[in-house]
N, C-alpha and C positions, 0 to 999 in steps of 0.2 A: 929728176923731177923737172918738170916745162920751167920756163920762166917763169907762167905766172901760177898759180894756184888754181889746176882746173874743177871748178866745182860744179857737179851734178844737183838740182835740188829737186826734193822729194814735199810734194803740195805744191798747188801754184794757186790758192786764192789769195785772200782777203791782205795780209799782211807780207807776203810773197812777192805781191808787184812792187813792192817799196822795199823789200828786200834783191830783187832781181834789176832793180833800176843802181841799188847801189851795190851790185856785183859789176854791172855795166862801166858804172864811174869809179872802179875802186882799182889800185896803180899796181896791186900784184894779184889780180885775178880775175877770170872770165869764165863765161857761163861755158858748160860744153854737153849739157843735158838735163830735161825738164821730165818730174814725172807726178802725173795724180791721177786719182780711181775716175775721175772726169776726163774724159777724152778731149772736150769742147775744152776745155781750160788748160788743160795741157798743150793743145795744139796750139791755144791761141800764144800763150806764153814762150811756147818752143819758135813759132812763128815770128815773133816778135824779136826777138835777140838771134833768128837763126840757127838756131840747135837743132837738134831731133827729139820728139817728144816718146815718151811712152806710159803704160798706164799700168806696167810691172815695176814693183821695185827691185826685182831681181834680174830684171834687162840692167836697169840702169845701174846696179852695183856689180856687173859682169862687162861694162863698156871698160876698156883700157884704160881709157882717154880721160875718167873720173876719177881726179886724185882724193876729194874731200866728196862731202854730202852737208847741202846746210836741211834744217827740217822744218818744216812748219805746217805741222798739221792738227788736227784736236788735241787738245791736253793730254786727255787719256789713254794715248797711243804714244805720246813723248818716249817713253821706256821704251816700251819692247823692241818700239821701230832701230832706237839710239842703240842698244845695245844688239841687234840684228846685223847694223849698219858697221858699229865696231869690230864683230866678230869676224863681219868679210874685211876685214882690213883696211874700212876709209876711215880717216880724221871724221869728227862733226860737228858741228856747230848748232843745236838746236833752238829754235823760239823760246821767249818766256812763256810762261815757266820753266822750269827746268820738268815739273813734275805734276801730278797731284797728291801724289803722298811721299812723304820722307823715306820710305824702303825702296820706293822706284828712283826717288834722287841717288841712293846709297848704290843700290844695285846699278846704276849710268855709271859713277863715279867709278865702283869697284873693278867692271868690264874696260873700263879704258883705262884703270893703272895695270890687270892685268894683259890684257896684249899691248899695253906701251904705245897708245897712241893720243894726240890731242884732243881733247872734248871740251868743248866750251859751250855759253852760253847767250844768247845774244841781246848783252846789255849793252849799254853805251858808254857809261860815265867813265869807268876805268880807259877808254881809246878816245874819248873825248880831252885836245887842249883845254878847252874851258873847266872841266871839271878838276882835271886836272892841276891848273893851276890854282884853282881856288883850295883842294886838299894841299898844295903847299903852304897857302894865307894861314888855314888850319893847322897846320902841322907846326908852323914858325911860331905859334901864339899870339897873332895881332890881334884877334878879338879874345884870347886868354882861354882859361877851360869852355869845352863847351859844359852849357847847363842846358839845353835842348833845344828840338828842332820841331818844325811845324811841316807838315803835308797838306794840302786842300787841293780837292781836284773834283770841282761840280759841274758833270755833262748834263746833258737829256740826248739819253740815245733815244732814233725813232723806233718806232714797232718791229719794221722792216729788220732792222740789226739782229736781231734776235735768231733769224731765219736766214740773215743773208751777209752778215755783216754791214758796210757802211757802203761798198761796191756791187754789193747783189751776187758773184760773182758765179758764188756755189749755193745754190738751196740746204741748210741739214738742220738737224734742232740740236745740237752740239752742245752750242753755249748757254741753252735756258737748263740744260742739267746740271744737278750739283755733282755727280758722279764723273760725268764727263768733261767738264769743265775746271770741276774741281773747288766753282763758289762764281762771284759777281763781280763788282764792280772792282775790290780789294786785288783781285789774283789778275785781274785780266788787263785792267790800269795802274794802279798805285804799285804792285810789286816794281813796277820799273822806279818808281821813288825811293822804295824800300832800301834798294840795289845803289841808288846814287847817293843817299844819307851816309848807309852804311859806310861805301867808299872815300865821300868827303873826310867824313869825320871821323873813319879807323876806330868807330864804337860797338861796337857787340850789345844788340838787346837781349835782357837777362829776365823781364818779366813781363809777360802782357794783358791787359783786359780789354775787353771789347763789351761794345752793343750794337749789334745788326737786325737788319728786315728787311724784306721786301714790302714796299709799302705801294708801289703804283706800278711794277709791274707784271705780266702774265707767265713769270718765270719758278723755277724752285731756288735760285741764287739770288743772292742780296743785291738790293739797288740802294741802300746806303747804310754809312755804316762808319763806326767809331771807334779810334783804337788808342788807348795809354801805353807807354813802355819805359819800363827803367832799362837805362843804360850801363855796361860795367863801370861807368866811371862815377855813376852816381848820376847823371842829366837822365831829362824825362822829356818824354817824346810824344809826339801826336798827330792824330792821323784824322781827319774827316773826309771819306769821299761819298759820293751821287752821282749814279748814273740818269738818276730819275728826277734831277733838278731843274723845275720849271723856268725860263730866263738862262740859265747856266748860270756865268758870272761876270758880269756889267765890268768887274774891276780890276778881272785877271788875276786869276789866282797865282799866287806864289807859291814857292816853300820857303822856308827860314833855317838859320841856326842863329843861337843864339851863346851868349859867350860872356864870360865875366867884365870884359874890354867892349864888346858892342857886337854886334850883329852883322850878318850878310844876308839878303834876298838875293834867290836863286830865280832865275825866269831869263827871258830873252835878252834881255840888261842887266844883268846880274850886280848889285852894289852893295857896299861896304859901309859900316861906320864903326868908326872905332876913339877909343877916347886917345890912343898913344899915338902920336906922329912915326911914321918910318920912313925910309926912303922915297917912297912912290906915292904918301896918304899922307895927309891933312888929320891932323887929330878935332874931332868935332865938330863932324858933318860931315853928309853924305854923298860919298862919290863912286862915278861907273867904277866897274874893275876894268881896266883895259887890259886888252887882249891880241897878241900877235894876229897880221891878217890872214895868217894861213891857218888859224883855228876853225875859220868860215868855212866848212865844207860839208856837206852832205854828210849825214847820220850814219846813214846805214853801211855806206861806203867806207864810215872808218870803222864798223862793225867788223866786217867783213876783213878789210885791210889788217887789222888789228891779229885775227885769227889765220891770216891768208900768210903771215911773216913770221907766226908762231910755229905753223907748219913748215914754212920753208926753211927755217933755221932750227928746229929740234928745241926749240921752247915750251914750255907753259903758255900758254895762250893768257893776253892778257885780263879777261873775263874766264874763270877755272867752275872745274862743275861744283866746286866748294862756295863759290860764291854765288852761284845758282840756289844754290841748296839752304844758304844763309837767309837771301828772302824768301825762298820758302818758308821754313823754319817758323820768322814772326809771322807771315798770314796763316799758317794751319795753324797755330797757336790762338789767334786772332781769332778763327771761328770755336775753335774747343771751347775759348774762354765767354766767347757768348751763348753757346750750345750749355754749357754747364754753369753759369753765370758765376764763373770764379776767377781770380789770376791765373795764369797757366808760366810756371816757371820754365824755362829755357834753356837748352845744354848748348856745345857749340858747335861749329862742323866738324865732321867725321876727322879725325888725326890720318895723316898720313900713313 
């Protein structure tokens, strides 16, 4: 295999440029071919980095020169493309969702343990230092059990999004379907929070309730929407997001955990309070977490990097399709339980 991790990618819109900028700046990988059913977006993105573009995916899984595939294209194509892609023999790394249903997550999972290759998923928190470190805060007990955790995430997307995303990039009506998309504001934002809780805090949700609706916009998916969950450890959890939140939020929204000893806020500054003094904290009151300066880097690039070293050493990629599958798991659960206005209890990912 090259030095670096040569990776072919399959989509080139909305979330694609931020993902192809951090293949660009990522230390063991680089682009070596771009492909989407847009000829205009493929060429411009192939253009861009250099490559060659094309508008088969089967050119691009027949290049030599393609060691991996990352994907990013509708939800509702996640599957068949993922396991298309594993069959011809490349690693992959798919956008979130992993899925829209849990048999399409199960069947990604089951294709890549049986041909033996890497599949991942392209979260953050697990290849991020920052989060990282704060799962160690957690782990050592400074702030003690948690008892729960908080989500808030209030956009207003324009019209436009709906059609185009946030860059125009590709016209389709994708994401106003619940079939195709898979659901709203929950699946297509908050699941990346879903993903980093879970990670933090090595907690498994075991119950959910919800309340959802679209209330403002012209879509079949939810623009806001409410979610409870018991934890296995016994902590309870919480979700509020809006896509359709007029202002957004003046005050920056966080997440939290919270914890017998005190609490951390999660966000650009991320702090601590805790009642017990340790080495590095002040008992009673609140201070930054500080953070090595080489945690500062580009998202997407440790995405990538993360999965690009999984490949080149015969690991587990640090983001596993199990962990994909996990936040899935609470948001389908999240809509059943407001489809059916009941709890929806919870099993765990699929055993090896």
């Amino acid at each position: 295999m090259a030095e670096k991790l040569r990776i072919g990618m399959i989509g080139c819109g909305e979330i694609a440029v931020q993902t192809a900028k951090g293949i660009a700046l990522a230390e063991h990988a680089e682009h070596v071919m771009v492909m989407d059913v847009s000829e205009q977006v493929a060429k411009d993105l192939g253009d861009t980095y250099g490559v060659p573009h094309t508008t088969r995916v089967d050119e691009l899984l027949a290049n030599p020169r393609v060691d991996a595939v990352y994907i990013a294209i509708p939800h509702y194509l996640h599957a068949p493309l993922t396991i298309q892609v594993l069959k011809a023999g490349k690693p992959v790394l798919v956008e979130k969702p992993i899925a829209t249903t849990l048999a399409d997550a199960d069947a990604m999972i089951a294709t890549a343990r049986e041909v033996g290759l890497p599949f991942s998923v392209a979260y953050q928190a697990q290849v991020d230092p920052q989060s990282q470190t704060i799962r160690g805060i957690v782990a050592d007990g400074v702030i003690g059990k948690v008892l729960g955790t908080r989500i808030v995430y209030r956009g207003d997307k324009p019209g436009s999004y709906w059609h185009g995303g946030y860059s125009g990039r590709i016209q389709t009506d994708w994401r106003v379907s619940k079939t195709k998309a898979g659901g709203g504001v929950l699946i297509m934002n908050t699941i990346h929070d879903l993903n980093t809780i879970r990670y933090i805090t090595g907690l498994e949700a075991t119950r959910v309730y919800a309340e959802y609706d679209t209330f403002l916009t012209p879509v079949e998916v939810e623009d806001y929407i409410t979610v409870t969950y018991r934890y296995d450890n016994g902590a309870i959890g919480t979700l509020e997001a809006g896509s359709a939140i007029r202002g957004r939020d003046p005050l920056g929204a966080v997440n939290r955990i919270y914890g017998e000893k005190g609490q951390i806020i999660l966000g650009r500054t991320p702090r601590i309070f805790t009642t017990e003094a340790t080495a590095d904290l002040k008992a009673g009151e609140w201070q930054d977490i500080i953070f090595p300066v080489e945690s500062q880097t580009n998202g997407r690039a440790q995405i990538v990097d993360g999965f690009a070293r999984a490949v080149q050493t015969g690991q587990t990629p640090p983001v596993s399709g199990e962990d994909g599958r996990a936040a899935l798991e609470i948001a389908l659960a999240a809509y059943q339980s407001g489809q059916e206005q009941r709890p929806i209890i919870l099993g765990f990912p699929s055993p090896p």
